[in-house]
DOMI-825272 format. One record per atom (N, C-alpha, C): residue number from 1; residue in three letters; x, y, z. Coordinates in nm, 2 decimals, decimal comma. Atoms other than C-alpha are relative to their C-alpha. Layout:
# DOMI-825272
    nr   rest       px       py       pz
   NUM    ala        X        Y        Z
...
# end
This chain:
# DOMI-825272
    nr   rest       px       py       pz
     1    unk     0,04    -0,10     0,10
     1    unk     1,98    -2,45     1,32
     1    unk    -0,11     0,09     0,05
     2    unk     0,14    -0,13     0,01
     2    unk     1,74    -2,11     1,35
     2    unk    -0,04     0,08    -0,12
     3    unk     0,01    -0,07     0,09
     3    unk     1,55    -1,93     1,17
     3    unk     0,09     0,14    -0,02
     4    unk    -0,10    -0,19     0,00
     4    unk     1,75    -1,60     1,02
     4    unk    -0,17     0,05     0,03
     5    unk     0,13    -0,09    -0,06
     5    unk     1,47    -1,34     1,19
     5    unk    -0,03     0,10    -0,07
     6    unk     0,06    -0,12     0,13
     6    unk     1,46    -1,10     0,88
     6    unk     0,12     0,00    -0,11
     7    unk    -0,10     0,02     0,12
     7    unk     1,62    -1,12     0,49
     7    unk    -0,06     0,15    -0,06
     8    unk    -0,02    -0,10     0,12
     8    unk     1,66    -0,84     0,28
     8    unk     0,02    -0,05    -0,18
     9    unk     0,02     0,04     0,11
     9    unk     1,59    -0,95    -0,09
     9    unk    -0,03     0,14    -0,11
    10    unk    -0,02    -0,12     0,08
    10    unk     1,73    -0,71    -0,34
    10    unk    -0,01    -0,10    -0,19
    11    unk     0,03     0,08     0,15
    11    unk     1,59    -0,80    -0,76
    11    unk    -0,05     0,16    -0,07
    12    unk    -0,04    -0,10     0,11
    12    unk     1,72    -0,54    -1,04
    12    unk    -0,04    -0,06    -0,12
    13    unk     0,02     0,09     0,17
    13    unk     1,67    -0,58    -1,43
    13    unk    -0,12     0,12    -0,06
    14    unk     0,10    -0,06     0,08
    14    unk     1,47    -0,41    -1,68
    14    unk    -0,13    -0,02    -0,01
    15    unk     0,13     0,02     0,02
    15    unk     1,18    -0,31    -1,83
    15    unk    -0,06    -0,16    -0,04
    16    unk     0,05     0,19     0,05
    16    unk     0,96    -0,65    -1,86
    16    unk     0,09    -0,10     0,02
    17    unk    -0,07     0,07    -0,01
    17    unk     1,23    -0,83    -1,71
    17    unk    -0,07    -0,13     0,09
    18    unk     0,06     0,07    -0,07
    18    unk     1,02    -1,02    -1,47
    18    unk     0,03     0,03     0,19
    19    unk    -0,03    -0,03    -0,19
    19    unk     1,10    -0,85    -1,14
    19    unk    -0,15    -0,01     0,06
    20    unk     0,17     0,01    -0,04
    20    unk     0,75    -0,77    -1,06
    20    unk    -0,05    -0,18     0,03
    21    unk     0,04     0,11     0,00
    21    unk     0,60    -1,10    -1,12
    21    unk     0,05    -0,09     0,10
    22    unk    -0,06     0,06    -0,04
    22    unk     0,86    -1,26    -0,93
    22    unk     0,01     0,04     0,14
    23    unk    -0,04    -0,04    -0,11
    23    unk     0,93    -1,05    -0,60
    23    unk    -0,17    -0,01     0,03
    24    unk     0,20     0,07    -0,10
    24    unk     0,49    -1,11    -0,57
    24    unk     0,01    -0,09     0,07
    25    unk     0,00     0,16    -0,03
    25    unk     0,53    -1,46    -0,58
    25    unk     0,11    -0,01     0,11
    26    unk    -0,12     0,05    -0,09
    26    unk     0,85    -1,48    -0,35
    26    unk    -0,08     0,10     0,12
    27    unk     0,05    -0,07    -0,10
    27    unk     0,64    -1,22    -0,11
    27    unk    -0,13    -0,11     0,07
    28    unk     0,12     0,05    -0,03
    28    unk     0,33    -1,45    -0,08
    28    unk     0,06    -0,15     0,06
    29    unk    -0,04     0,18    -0,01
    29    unk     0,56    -1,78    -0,06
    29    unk     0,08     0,04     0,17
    30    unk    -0,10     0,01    -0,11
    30    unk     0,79    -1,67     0,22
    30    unk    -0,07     0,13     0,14
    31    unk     0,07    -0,07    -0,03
    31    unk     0,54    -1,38     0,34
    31    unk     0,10     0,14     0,08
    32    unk    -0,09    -0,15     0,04
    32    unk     0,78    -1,09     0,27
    32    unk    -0,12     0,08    -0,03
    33    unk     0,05    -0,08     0,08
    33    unk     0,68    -0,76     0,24
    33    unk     0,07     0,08    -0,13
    34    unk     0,01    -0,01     0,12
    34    unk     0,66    -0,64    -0,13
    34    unk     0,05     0,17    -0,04
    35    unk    -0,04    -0,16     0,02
    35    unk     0,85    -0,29    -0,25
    35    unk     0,05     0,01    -0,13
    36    unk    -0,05    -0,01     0,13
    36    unk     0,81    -0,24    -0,62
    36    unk     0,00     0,17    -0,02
    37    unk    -0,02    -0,15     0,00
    37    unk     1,00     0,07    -0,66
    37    unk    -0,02     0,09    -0,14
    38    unk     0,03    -0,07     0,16
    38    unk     0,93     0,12    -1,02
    38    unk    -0,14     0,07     0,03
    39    unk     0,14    -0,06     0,03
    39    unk     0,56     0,26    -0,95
    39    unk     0,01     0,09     0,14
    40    unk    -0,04    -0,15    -0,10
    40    unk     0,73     0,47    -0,66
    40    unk     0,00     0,14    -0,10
    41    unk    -0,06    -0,16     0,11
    41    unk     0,92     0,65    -0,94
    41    unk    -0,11     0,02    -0,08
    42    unk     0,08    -0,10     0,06
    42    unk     0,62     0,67    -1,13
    42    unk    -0,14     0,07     0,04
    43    unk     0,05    -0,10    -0,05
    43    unk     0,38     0,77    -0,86
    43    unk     0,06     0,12     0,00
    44    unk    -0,11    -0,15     0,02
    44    unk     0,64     1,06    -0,82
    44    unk    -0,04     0,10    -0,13
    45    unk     0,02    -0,03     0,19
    45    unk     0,63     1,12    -1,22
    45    unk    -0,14     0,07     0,02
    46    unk     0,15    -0,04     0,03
    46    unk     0,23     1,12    -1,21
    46    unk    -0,01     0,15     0,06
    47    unk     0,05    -0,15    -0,10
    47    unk     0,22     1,40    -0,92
    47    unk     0,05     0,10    -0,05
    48    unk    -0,10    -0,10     0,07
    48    unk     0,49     1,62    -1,08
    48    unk    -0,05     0,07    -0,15
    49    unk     0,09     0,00     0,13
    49    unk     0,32     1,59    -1,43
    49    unk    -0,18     0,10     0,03
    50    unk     0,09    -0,07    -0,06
    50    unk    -0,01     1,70    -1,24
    50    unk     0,02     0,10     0,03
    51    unk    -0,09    -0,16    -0,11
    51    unk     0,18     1,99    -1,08
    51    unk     0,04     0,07    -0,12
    52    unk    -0,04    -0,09     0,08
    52    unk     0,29     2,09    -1,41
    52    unk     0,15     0,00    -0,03
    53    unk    -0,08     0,00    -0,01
    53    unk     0,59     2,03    -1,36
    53    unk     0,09    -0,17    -0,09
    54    unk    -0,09     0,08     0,04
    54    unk     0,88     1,91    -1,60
    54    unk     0,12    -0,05     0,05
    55    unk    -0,11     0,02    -0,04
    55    unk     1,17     1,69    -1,60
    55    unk     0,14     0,06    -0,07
    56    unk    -0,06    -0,12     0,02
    56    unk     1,35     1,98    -1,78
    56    unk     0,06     0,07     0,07
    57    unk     0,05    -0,10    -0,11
    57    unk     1,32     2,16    -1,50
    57    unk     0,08    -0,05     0,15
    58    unk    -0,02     0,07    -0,09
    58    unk     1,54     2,02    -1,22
    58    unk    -0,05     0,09     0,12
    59    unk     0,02    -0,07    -0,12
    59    unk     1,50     2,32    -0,99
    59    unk    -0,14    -0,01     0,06
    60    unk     0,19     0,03    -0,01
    60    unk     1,10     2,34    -1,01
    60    unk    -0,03    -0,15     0,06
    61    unk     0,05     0,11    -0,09
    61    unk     1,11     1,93    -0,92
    61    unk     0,06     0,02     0,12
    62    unk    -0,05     0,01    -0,12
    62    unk     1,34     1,99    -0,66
    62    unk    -0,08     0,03     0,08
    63    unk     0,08    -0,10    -0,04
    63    unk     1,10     2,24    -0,51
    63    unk    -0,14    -0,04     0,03
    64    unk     0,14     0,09     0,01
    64    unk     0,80     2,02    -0,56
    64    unk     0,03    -0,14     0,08
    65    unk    -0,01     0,10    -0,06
    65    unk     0,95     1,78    -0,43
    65    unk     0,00     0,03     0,18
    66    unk    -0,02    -0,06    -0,12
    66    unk     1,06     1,93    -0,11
    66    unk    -0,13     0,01     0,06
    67    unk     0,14    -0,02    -0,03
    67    unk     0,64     1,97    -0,06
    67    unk    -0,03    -0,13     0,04
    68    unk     0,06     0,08     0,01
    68    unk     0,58     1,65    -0,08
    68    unk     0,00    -0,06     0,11
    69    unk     0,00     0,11    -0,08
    69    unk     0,46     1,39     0,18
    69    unk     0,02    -0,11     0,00
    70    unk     0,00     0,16     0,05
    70    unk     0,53     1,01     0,12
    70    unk    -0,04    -0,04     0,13
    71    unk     0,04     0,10    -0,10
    71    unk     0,38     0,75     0,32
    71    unk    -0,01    -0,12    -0,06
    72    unk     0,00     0,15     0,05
    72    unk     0,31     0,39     0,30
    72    unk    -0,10    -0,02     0,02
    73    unk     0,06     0,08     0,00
    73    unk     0,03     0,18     0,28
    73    unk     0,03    -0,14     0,00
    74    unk     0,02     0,12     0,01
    74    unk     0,06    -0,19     0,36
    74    unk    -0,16    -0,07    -0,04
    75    unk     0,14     0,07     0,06
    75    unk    -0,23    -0,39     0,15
    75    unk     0,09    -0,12    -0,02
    76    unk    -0,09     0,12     0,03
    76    unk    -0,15    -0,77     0,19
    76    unk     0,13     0,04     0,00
    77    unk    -0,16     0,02    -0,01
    77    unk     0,21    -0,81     0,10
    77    unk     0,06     0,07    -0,08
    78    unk    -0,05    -0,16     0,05
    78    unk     0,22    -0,43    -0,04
    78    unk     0,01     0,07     0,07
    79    unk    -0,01    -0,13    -0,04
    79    unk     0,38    -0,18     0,02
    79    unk    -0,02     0,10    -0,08
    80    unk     0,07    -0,10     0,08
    80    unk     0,17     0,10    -0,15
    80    unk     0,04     0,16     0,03
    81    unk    -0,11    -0,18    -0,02
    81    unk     0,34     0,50    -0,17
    81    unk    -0,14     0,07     0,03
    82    unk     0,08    -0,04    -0,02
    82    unk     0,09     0,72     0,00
    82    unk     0,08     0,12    -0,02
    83    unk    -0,06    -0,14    -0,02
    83    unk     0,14     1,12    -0,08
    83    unk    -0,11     0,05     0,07
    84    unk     0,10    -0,07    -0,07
    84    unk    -0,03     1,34     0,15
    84    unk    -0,09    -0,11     0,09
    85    unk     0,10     0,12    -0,01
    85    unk    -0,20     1,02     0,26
    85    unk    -0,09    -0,08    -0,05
    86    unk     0,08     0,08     0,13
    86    unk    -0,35     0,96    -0,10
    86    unk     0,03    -0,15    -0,04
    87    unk    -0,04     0,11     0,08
    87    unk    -0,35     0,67    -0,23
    87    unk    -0,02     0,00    -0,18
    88    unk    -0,05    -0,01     0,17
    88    unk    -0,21     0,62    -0,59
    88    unk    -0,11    -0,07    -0,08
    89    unk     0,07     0,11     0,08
    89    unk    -0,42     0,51    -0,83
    89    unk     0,10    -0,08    -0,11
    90    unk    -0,04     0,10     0,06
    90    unk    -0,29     0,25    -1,04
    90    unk    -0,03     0,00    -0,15
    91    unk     0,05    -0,09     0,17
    91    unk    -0,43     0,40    -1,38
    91    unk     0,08     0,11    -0,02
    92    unk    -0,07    -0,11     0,01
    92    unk    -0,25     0,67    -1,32
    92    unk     0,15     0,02    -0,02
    93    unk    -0,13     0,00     0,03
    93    unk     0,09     0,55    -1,30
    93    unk     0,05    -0,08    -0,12
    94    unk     0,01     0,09     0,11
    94    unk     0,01     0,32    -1,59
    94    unk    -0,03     0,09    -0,14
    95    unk     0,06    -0,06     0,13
    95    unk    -0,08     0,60    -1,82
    95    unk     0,12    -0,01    -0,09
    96    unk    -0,10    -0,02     0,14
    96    unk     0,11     0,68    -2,17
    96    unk     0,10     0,08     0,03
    97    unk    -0,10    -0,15    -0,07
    97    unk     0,22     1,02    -2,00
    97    unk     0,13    -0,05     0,10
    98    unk    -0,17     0,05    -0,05
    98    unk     0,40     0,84    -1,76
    98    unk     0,09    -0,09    -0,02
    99    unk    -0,08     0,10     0,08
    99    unk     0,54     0,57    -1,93
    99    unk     0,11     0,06    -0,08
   100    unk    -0,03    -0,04     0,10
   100    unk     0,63     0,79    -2,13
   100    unk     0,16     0,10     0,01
   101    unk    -0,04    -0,14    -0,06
   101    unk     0,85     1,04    -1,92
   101    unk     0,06    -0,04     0,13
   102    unk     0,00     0,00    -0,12
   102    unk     0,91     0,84    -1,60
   102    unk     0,18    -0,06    -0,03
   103    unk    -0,15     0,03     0,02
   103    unk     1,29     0,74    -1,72
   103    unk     0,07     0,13    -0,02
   104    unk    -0,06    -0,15    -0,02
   104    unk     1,36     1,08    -1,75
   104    unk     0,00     0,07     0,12
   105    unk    -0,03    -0,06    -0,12
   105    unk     1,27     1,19    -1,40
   105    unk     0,07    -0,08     0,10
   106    unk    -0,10     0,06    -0,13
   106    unk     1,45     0,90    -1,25
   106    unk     0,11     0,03    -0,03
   107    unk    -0,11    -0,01     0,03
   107    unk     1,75     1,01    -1,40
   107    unk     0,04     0,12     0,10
   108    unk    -0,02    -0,19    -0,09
   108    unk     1,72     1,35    -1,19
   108    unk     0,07    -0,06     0,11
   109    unk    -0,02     0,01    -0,18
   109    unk     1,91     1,32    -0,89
   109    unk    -0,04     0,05     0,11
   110    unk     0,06    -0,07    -0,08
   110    unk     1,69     1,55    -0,72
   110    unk    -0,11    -0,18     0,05
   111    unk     0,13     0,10     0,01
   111    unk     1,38     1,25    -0,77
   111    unk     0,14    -0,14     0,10
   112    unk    -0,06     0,15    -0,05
   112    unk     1,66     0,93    -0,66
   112    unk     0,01     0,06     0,15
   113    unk    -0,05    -0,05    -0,16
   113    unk     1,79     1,15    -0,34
   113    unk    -0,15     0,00     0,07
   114    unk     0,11     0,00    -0,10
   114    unk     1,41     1,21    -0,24
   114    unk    -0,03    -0,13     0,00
   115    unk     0,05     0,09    -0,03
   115    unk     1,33     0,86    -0,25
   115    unk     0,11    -0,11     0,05
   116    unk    -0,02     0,09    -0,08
   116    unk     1,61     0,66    -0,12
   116    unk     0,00    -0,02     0,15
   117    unk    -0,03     0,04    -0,14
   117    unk     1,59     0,74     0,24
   117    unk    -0,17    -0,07     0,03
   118    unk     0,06     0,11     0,00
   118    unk     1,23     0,63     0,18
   118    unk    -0,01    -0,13    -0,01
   119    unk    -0,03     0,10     0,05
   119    unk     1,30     0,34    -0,01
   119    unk     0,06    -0,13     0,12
   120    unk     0,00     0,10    -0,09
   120    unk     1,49     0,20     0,28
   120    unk    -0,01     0,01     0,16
   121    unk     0,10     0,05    -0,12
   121    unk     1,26     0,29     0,53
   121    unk    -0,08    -0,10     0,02
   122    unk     0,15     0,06     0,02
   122    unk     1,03     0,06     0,40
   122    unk     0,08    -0,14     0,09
   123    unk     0,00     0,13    -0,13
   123    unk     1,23    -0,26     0,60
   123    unk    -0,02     0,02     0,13
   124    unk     0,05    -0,07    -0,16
   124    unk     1,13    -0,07     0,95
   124    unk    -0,17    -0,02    -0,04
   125    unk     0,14     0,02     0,05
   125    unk     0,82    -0,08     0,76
   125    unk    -0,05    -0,17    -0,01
   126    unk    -0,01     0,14    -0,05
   126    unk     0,85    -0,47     0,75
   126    unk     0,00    -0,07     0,13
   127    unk    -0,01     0,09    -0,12
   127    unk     0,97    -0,55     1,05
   127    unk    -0,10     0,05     0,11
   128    unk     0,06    -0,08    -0,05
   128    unk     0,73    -0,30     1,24
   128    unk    -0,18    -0,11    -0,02
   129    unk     0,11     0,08     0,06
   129    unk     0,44    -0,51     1,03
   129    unk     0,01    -0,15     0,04
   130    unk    -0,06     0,13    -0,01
   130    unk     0,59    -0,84     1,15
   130    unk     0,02    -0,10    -0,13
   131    unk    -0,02     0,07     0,13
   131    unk     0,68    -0,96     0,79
   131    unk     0,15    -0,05    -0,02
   132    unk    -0,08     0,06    -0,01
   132    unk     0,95    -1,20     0,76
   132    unk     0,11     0,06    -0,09
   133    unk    -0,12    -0,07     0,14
   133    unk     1,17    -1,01     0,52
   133    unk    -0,03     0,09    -0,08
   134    unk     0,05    -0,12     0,06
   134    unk     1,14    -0,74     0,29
   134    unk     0,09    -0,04    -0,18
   135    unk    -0,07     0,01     0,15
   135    unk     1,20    -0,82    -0,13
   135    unk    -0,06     0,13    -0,05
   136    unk     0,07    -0,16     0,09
   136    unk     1,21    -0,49    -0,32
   136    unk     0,08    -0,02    -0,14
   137    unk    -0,07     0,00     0,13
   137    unk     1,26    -0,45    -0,68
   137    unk     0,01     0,11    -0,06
   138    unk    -0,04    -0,16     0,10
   138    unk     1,38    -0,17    -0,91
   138    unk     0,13     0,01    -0,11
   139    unk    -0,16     0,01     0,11
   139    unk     1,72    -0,10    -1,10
   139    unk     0,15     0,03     0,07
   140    unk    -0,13    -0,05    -0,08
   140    unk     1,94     0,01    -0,83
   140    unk    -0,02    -0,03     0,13
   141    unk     0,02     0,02    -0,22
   141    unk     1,81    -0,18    -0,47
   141    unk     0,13    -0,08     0,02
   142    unk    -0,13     0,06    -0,04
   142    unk     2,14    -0,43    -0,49
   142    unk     0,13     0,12    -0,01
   143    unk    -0,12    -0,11     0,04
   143    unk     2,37    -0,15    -0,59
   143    unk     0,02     0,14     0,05
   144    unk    -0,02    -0,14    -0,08
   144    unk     2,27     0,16    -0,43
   144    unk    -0,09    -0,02     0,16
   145    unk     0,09    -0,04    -0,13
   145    unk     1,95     0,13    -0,19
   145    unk     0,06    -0,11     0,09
   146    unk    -0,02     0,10    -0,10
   146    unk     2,04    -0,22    -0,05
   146    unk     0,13    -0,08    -0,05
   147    unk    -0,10     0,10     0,05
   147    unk     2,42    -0,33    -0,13
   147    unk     0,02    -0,10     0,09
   148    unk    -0,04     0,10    -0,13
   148    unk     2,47    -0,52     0,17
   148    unk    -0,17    -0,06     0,03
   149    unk     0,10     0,09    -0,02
   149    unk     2,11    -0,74     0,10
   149    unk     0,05    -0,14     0,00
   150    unk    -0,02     0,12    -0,06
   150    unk     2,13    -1,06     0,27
   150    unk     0,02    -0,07    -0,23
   151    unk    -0,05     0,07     0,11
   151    unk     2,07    -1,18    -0,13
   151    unk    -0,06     0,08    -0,10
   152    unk     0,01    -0,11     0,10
   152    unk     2,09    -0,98    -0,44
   152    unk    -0,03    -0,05    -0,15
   153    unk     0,00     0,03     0,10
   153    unk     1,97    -1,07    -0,78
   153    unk    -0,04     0,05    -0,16
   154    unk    -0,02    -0,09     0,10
   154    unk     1,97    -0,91    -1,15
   154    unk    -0,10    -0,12    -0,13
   155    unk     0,06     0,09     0,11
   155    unk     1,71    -1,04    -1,44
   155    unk     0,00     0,03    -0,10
   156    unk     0,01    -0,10     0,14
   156    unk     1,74    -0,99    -1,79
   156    unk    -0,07    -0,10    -0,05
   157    unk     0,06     0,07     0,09
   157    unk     1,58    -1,11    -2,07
   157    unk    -0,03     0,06    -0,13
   158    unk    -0,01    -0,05     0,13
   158    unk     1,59    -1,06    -2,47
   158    unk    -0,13     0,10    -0,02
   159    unk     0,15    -0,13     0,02
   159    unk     1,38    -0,69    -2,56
   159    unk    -0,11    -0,08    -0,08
   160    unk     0,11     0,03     0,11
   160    unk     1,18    -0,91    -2,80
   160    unk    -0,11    -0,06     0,08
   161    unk     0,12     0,08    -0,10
   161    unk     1,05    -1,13    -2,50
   161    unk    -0,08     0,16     0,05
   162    unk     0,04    -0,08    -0,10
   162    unk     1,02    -0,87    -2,29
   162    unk    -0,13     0,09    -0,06
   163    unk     0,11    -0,02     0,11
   163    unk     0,81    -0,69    -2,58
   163    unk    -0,13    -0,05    -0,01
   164    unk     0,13     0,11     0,04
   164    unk     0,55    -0,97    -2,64
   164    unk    -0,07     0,02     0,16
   165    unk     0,04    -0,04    -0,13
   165    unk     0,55    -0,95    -2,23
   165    unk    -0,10     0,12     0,06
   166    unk     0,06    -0,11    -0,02
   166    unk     0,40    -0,61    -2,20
   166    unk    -0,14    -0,01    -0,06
   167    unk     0,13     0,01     0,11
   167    unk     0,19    -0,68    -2,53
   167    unk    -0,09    -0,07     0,08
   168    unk     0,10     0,11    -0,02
   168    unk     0,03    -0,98    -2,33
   168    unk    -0,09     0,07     0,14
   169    unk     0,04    -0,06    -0,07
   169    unk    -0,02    -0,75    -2,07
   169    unk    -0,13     0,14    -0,01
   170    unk     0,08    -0,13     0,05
   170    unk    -0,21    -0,47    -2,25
   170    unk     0,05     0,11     0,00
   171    unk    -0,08    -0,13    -0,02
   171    unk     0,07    -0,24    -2,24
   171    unk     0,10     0,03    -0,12
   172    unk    -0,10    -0,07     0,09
   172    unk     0,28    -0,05    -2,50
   172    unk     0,15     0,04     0,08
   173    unk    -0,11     0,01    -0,04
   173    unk     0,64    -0,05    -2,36
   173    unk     0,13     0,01    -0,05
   174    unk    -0,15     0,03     0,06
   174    unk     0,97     0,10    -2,53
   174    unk     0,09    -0,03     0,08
   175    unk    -0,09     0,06    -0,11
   175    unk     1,18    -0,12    -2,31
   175    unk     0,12    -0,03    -0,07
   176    unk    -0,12    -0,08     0,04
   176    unk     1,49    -0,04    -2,52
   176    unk     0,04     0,13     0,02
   177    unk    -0,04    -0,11    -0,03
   177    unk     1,45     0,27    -2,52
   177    unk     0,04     0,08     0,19
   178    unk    -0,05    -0,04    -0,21
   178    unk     1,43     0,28    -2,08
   178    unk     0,11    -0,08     0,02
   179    unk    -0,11     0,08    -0,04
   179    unk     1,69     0,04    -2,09
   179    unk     0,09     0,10    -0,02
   180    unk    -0,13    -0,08     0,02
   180    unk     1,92     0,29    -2,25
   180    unk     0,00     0,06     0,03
   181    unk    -0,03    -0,09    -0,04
   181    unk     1,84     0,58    -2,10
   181    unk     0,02    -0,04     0,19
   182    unk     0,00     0,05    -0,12
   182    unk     1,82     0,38    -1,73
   182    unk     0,14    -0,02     0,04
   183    unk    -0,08     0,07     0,03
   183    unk     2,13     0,22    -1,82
   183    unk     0,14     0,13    -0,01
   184    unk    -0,12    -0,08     0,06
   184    unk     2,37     0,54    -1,96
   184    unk    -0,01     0,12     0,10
   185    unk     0,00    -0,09    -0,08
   185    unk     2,22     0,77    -1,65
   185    unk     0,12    -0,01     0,08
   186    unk    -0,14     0,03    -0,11
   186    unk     2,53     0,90    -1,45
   186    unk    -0,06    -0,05     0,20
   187    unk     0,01     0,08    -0,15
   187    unk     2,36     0,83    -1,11
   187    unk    -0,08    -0,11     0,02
   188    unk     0,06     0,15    -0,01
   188    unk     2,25     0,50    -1,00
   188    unk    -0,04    -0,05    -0,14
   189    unk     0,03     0,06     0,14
   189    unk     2,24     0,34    -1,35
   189    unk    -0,02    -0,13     0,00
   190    unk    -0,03     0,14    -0,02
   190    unk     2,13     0,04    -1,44
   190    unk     0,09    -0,14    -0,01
   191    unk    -0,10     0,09     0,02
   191    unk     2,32    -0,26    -1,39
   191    unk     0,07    -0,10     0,10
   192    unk     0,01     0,05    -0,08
   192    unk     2,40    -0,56    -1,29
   192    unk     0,15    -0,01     0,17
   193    unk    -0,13    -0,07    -0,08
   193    unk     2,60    -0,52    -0,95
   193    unk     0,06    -0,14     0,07
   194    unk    -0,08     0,14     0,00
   194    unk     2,87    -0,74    -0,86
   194    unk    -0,03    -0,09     0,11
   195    unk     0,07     0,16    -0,11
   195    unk     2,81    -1,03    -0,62
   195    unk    -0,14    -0,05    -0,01
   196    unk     0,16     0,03     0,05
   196    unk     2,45    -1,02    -0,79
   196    unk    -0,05    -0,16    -0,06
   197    unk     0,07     0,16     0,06
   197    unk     2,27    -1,39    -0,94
   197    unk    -0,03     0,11    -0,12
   198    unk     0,07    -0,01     0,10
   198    unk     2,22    -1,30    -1,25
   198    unk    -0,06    -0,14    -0,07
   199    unk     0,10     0,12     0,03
   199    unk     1,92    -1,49    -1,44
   199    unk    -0,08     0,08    -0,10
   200    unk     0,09    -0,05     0,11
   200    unk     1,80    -1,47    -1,78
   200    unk    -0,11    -0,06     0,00
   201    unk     0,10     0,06     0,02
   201    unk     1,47    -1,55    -1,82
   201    unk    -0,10    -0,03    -0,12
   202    unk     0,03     0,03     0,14
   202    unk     1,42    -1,55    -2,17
   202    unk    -0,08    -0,09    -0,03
   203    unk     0,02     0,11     0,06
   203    unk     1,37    -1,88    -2,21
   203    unk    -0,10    -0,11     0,14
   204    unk     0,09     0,04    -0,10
   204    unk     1,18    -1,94    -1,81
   204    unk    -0,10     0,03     0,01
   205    unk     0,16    -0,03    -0,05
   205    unk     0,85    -1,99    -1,72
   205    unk     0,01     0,09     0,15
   206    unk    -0,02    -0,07    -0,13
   206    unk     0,81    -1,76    -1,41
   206    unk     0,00    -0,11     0,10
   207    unk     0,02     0,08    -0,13
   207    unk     0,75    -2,04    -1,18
   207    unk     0,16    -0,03    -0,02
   208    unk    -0,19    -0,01    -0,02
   208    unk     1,18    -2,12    -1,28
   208    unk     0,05     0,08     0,04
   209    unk    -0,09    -0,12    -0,04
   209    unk     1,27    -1,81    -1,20
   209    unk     0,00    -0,02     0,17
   210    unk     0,10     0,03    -0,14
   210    unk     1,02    -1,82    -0,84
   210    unk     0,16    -0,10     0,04
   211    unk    -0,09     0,14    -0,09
   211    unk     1,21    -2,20    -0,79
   211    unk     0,14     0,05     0,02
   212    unk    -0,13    -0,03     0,00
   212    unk     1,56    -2,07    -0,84
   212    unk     0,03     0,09     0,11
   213    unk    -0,04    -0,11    -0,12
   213    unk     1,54    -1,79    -0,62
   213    unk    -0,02    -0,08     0,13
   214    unk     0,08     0,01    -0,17
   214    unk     1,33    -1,93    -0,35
   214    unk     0,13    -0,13     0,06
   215    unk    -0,08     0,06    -0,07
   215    unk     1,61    -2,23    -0,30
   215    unk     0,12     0,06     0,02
   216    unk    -0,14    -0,07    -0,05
   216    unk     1,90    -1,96    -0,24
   216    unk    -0,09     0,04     0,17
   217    unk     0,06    -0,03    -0,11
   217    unk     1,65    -1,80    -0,01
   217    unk    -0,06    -0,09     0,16
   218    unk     0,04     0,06    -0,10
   218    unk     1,52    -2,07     0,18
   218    unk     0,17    -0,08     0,04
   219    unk    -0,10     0,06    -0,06
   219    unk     1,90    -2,20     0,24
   219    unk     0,08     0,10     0,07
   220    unk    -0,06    -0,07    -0,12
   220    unk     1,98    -1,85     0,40
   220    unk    -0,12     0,03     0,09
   221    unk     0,07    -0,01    -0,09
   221    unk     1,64    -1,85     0,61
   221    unk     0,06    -0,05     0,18
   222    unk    -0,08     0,09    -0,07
   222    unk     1,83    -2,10     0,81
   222    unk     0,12     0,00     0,06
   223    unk    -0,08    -0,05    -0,05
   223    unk     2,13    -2,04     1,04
   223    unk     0,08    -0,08     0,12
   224    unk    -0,03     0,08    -0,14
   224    unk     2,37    -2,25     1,24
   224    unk     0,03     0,07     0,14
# end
């Protein structure tokens, strides 16, 4: 037996579904690097919003977009979106404004096209870092950015948890309402894609969810 020498770990699912929480913990346990794509799309959102620019407007993002720089930051077992070489603040992609608006610009196909050839740059970005794997989460890494990831998984969980989840967080969250508009967009929509693990978590403590994943993963680390 050897070790497999790099995993691709693809984890889809809604708002407050527990991707976040879970692709940390699986990045620190197995010392993956970390690609939560949701605060890509709403770095993106924030800058656009700054610029003035609506998601109304596809031509004007296109256009704004086309300016833009992305880079990376690795912090610990982050991968952090640098524009121009900025670094994001983390208030900023957390505001109301973008919460509020950032399901509407991922629906653009202008906004998905600029960011998937980043998106999976970021495992050159792993292996470049010497990080044993790369878990990224979002709504579309098993289905569009990474179909062919070594292992692919999908989380749901009832809007009411997911709800109280946010609340406990200090966040206001219509995570129905991004579900449906995430969900009914014609490109990359959400959903679970086939050969995926789906795992409700409704009813898990995060550390079940953690355990469940991490024993698929640590049985493909391994290789006769």
């Amino acid at each position: 037996m050897s070790l497999n020498p790099f995993l691709i770990v693809a984890i889809d699912g809604g708002a407050a579904s527990g991707k976040s929480s879970t692709a940390r913990a699986l990045a620190e346990r197995y010392h993956f690097l970390h690609a939560d794509t949701g605060s890509y799309y709403r770095a993106l959102t924030a800058e656009l919003l700054h610029r003035g620019v609506a998601a109304t407007n596809p031509a004007a993002v296109r256009a704004e977009l086309a300016e833009l720089k992305l880079g990376t930051e690795v912090f610990l077992s982050q991968a952090r979106m640098t524009i121009h070489g900025d670094k994001i603040s983390p208030a900023d992609i957390r505001s109301s404004a973008v919460t509020s608006t950032v399901s509407h610009f991922a629906a653009l196909p202008e906004v998905r096209a600029a960011l998937l050839p980043y998106q999976r740059g970021l495992a050159d970005v792993a292996r470049k870092h010497d990080f044993r794997g790369l878990v990224m989460e979002g709504r579309d890494i098993g289905s569009v950015i990474f179909p062919n990831a070594d292992l692919r998984f999908f989380l749901t969980a009832d809007p009411a948890a997911r709800v109280r989840r946010r609340a406990n967080e200090g966040q206001a969250d219509a995570v129905e309402e991004r579900d449906r508009l995430d969900s009914s967009r014609e490109n990359a929509p959400l959903a679970c894609p086939i050969g995926a693990v789906a795992i409700d978590s409704t009813h898990m403590a995060l550390g079940d969810v953690v355990e469940r994943i991490s024993r698929l993963i640590s049985a493909r680390q391994f290789r006769a």
